[in-house]
N, C-alpha and C positions, 0 to 999 in steps of 0.2 A: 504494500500500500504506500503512495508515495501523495505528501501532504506540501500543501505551497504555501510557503509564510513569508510572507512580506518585511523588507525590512528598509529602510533605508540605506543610503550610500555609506554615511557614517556609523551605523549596526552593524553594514556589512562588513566595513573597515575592525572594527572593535571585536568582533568574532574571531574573523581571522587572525587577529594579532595574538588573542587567545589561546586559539587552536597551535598555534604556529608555537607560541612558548611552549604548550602542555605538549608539545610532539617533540620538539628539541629535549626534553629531561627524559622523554620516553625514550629516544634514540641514545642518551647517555644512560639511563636505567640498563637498558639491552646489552650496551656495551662493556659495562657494569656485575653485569648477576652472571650464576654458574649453572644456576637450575634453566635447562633445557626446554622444560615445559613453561615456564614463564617465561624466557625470552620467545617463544613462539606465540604465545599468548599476546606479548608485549609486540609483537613486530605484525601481528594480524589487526592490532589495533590500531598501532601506528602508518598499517595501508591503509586504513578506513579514514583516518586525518588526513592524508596524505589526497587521497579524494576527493574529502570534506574542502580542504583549502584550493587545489585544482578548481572544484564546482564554485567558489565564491568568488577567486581570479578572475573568471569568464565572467562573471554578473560584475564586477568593479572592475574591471578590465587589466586586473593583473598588480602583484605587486609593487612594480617602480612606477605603477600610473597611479597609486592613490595617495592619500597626504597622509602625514604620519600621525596619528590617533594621538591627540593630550593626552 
């Protein structure tokens, strides 16, 4: 089921900045830990961000094209 929520330009910016930190500790967590099933765990989650910020790029036209969130 796939739901449409509206956001602003500035929501959309403020998301991704978001997502973009909480994937950055994800990708040091991974690089980080021993246990096998949690870095899989962890790096299935961090495609799913990895998505998430791809799909907001295309709606705000990309990283280096939007202003940098106060």
């Amino acid at each position: 089921m796939v739901y449409d929520v509206p956001l602003s330009m500035k929501e959309i910016e403020i998301v991704r900045f978001i997502i973009d930190r909480y994937r950055k500790a994800m990708i040091f967590e991974i690089a980080n830990t021993d246990s096998r099933e949690l870095k899989q765990h962890l790096r299935t989650r961090e495609e799913l961000l990895e998505g998430l910020v791809q799909r907001l790029d295309a709606f705000s036209g990309g990283p280096d094209e939007t202003e940098p969130v106060d």
